[in-house]
OpenMM code with the backbone's topology and positions (N, CA, C; nanometers):
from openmm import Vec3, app, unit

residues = "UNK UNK UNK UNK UNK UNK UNK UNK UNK UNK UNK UNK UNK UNK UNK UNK UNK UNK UNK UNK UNK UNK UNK UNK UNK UNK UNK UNK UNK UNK UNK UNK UNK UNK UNK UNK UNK UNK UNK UNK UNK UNK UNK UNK UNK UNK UNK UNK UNK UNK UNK UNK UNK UNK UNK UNK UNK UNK UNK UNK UNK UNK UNK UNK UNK UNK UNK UNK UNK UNK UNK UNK UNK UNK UNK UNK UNK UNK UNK UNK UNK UNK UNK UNK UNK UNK UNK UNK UNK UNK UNK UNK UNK UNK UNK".split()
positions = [
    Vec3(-1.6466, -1.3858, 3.9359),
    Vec3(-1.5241, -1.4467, 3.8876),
    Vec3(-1.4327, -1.3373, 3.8346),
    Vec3(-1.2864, -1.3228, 3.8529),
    Vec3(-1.1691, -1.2639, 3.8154),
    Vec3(-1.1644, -1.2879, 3.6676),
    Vec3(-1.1591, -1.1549, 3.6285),
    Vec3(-1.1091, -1.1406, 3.4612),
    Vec3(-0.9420, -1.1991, 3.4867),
    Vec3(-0.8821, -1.2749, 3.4046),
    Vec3(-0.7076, -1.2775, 3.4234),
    Vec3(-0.6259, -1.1266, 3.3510),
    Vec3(-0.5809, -1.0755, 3.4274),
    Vec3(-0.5138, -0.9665, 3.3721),
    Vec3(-0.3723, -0.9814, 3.2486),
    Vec3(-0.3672, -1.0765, 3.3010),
    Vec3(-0.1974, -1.0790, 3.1892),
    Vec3(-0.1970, -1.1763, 3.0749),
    Vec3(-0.3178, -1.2245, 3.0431),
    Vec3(-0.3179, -1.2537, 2.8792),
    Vec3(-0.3632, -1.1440, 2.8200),
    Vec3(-0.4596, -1.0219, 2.8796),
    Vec3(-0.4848, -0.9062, 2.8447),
    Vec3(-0.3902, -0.7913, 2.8036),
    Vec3(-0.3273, -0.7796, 2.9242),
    Vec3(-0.2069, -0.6804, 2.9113),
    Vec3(-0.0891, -0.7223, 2.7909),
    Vec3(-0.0840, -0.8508, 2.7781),
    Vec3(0.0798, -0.9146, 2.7359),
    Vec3(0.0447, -0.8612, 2.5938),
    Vec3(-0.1254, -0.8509, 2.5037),
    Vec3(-0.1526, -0.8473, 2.4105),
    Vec3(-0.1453, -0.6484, 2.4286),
    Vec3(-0.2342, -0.6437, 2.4433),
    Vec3(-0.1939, -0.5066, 2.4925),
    Vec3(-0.0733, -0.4238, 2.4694),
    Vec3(0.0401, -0.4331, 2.5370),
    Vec3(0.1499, -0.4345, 2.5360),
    Vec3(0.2175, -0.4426, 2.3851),
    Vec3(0.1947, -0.5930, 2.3355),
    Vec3(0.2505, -0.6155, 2.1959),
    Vec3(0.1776, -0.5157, 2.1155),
    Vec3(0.0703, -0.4856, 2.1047),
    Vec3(-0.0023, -0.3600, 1.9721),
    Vec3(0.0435, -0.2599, 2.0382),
    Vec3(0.0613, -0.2376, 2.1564),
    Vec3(0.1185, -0.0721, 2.2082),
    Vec3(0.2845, -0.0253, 2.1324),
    Vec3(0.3355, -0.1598, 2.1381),
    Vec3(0.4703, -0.1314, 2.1066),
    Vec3(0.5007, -0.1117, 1.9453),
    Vec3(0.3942, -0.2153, 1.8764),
    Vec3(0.3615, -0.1890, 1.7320),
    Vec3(0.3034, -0.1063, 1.6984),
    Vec3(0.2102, -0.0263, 1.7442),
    Vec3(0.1836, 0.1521, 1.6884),
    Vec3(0.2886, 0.2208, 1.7600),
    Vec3(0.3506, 0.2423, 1.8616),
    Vec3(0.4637, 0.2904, 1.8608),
    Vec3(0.5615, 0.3063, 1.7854),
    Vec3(0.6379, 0.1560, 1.7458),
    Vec3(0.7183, 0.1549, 1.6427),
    Vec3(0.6919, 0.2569, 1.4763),
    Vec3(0.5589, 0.1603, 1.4768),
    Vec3(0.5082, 0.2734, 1.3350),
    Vec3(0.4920, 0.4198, 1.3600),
    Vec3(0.4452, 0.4618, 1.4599),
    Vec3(0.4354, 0.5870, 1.4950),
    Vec3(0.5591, 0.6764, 1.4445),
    Vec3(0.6888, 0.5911, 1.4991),
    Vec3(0.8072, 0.6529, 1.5166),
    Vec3(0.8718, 0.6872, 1.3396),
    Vec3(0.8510, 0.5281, 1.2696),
    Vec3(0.8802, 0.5078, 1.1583),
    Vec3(0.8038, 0.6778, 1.0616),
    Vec3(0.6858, 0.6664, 1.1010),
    Vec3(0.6146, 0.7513, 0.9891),
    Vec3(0.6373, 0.9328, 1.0685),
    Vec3(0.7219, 0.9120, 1.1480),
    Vec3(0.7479, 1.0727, 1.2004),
    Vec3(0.8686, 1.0664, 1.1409),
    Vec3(0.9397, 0.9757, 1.1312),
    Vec3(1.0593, 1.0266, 1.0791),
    Vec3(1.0984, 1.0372, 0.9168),
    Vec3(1.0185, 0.9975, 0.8366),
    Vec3(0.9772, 0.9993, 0.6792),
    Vec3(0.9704, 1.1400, 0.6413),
    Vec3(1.0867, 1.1555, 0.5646),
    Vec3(1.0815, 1.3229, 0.4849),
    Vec3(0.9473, 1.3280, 0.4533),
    Vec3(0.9341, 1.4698, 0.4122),
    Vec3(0.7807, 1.5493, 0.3771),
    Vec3(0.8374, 1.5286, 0.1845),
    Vec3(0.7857, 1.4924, 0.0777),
    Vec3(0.8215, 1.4828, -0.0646),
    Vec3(0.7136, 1.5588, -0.1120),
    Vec3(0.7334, 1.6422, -0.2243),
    Vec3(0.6325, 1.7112, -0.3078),
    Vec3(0.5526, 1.6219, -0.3569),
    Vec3(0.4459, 1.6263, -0.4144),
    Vec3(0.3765, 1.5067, -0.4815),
    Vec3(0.4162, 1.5642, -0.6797),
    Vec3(0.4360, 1.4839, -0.7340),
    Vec3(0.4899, 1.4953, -0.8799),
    Vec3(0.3423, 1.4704, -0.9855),
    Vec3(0.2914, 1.5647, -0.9757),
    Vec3(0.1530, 1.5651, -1.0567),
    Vec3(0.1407, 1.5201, -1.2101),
    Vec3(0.2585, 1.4885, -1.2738),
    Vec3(0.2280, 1.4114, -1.3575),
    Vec3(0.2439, 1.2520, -1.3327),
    Vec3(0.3058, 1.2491, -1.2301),
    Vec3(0.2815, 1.1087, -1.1995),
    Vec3(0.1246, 1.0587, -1.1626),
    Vec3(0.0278, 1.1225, -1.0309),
    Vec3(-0.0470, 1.1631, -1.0096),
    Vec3(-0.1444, 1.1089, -1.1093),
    Vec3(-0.1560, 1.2337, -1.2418),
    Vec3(-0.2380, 1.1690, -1.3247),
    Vec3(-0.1904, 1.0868, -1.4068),
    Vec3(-0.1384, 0.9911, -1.4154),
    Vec3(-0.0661, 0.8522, -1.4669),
    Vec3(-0.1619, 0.7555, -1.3699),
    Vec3(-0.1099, 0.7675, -1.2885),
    Vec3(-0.1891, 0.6385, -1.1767),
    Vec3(-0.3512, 0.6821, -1.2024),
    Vec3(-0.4224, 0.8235, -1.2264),
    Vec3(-0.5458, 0.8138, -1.2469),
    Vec3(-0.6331, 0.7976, -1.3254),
    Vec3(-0.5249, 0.7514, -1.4556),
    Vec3(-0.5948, 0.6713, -1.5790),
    Vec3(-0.5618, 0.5358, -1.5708),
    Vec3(-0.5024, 0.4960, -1.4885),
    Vec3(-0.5247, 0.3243, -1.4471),
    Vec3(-0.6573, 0.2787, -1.4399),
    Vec3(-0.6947, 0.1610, -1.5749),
    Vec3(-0.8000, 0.0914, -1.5170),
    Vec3(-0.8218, -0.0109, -1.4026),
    Vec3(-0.9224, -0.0255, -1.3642),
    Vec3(-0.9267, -0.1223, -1.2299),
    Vec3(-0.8839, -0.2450, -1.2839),
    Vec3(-0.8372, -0.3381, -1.1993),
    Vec3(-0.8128, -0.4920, -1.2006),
    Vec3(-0.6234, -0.5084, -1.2446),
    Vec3(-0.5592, -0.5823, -1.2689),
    Vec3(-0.4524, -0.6092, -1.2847),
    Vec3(-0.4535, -0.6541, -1.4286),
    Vec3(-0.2979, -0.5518, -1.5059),
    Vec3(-0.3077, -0.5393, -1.6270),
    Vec3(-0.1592, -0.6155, -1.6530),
    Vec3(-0.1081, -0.7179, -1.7253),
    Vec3(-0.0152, -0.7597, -1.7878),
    Vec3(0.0553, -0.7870, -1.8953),
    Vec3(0.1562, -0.6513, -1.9343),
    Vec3(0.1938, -0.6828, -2.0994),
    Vec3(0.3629, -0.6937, -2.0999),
    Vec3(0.3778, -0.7661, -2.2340),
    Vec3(0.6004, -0.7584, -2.2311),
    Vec3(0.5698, -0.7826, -2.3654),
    Vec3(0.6912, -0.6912, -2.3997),
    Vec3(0.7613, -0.6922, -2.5171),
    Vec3(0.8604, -0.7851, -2.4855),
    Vec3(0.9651, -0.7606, -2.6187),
    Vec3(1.0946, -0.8248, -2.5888),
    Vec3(1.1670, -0.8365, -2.5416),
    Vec3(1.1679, -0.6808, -2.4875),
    Vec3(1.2957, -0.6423, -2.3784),
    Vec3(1.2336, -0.5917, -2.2605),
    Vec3(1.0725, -0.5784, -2.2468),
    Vec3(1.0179, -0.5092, -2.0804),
    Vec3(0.9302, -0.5839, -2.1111),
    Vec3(0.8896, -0.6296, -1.9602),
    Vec3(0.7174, -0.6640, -1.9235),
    Vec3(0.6740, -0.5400, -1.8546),
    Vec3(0.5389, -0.5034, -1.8589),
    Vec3(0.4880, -0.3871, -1.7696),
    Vec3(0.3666, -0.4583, -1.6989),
    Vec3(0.3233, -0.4324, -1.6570),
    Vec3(0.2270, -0.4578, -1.5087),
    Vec3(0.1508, -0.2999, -1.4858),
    Vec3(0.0232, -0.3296, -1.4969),
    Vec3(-0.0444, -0.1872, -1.3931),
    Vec3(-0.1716, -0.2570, -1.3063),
    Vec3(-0.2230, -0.1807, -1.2528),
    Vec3(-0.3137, -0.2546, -1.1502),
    Vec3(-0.3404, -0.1182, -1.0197),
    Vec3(-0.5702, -0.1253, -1.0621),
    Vec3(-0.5921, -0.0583, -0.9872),
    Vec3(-0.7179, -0.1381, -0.8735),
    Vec3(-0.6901, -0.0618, -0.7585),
    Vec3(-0.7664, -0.1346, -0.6476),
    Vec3(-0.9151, -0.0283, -0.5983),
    Vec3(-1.0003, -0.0148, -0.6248),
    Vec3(-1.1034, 0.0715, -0.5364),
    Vec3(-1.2154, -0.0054, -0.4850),
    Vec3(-1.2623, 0.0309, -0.3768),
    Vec3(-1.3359, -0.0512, -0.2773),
    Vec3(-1.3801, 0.0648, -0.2024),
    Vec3(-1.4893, 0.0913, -0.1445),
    Vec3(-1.5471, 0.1278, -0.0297),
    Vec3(-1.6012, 0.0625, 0.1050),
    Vec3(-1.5699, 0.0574, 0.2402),
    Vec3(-1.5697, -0.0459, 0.3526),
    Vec3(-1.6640, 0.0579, 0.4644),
    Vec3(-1.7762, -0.0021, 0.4364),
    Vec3(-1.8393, 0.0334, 0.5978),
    Vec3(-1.8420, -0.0514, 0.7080),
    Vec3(-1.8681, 0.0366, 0.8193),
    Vec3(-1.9201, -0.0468, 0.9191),
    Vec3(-2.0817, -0.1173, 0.9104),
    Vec3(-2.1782, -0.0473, 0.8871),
    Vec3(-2.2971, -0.0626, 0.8742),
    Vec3(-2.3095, -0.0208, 0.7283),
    Vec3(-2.4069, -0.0659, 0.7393),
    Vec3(-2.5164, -0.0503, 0.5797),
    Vec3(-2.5222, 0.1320, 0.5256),
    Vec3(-2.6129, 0.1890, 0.6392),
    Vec3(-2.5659, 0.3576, 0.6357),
    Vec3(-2.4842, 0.4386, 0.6573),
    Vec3(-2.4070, 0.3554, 0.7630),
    Vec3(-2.2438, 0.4150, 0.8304),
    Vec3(-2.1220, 0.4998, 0.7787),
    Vec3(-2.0647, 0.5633, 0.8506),
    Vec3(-1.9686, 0.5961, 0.7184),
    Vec3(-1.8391, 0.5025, 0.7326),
    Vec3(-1.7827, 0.5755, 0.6715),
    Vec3(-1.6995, 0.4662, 0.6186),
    Vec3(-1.5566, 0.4923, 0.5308),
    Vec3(-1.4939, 0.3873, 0.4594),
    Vec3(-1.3561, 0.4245, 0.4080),
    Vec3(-1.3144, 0.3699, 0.2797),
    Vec3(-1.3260, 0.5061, 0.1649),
    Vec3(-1.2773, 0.4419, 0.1047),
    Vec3(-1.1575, 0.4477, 0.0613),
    Vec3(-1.0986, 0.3509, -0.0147),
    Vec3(-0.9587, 0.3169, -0.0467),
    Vec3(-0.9720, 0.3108, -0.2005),
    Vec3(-0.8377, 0.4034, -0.2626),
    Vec3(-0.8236, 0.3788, -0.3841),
    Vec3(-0.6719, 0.3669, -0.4247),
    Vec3(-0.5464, 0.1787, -0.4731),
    Vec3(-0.4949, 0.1909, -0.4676),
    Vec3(-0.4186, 0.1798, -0.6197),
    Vec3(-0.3146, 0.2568, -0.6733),
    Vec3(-0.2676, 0.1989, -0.7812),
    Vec3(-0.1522, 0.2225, -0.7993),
    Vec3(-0.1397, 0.1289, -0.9123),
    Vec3(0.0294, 0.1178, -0.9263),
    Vec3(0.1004, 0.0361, -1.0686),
    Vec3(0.2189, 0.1192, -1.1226),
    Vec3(0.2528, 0.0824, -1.2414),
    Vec3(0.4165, 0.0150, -1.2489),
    Vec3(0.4245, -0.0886, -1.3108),
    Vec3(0.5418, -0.1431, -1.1897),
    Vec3(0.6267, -0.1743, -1.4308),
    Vec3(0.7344, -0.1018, -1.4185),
    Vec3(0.7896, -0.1818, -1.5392),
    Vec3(0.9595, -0.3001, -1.4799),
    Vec3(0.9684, -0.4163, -1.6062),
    Vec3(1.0811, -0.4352, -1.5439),
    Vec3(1.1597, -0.4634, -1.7087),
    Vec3(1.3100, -0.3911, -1.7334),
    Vec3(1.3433, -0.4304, -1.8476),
    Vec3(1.4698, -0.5461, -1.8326),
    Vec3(1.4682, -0.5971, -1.9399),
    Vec3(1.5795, -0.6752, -1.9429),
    Vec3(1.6770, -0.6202, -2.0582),
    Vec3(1.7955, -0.6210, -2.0460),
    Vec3(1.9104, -0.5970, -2.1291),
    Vec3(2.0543, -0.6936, -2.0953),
    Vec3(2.0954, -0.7310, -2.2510),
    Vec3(2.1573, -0.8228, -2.2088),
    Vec3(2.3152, -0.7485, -2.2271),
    Vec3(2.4050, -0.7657, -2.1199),
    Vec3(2.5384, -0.6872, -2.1028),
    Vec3(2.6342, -0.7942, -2.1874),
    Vec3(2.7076, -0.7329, -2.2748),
    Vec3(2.7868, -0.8439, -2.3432),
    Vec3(2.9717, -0.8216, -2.2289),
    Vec3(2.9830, -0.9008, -2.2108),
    Vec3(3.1119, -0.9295, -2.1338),
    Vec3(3.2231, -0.8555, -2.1733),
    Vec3(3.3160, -0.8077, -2.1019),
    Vec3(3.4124, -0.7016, -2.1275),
    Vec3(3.5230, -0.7302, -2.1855),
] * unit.nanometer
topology = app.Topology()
chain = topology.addChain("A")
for resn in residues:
    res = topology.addResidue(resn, chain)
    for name in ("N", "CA", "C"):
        topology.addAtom(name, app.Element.getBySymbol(name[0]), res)
């Protein structure tokens, strides 16, 4: 029996054009120094998602680490993500 070729390809095709696209996206992204006190900021983040506000800011931090194998002995990938997000409020009095 015949494999059908063009539900294969059509998929095919669509992820070819989507790592392409990204391909293109992440070649064209300036090269940035990395800012090492930022650096170690994000590496005293504790794990899990953190939520505090004052009166005039809420802050937010939140860290992600996980390790993902394929197999039990396999190697594998790990991921470590974090991030410190503030937002303030100020109130503008009218001109």
């Amino acid at each position: 029996m015949a494999i059908p070729l063009a539900p294969i390809a059509t998929i095919a095709l669509r992820y070819g054009v989507m790592m392409g696209a990204a391909y293109v996206v992440a070649r064209k992204l300036p090269r940035a120094p990395r800012n090492q006190k930022n650096e170690d900021a994000l590496d005293t983040v504790d794990e899990g998602v953190h939520l505090s506000k004052s009166n005039d800011q809420a802050n937010a931090t939140g860290r992600f680490r996980r390790i993902y194998r394929v197999s039990k002995r396999g190697a594998g990938v790990a991921v470590d993500t974090a991030f410190l997000a503030r937002i303030k409020f100020k109130r503008v009095h009218p001109l």
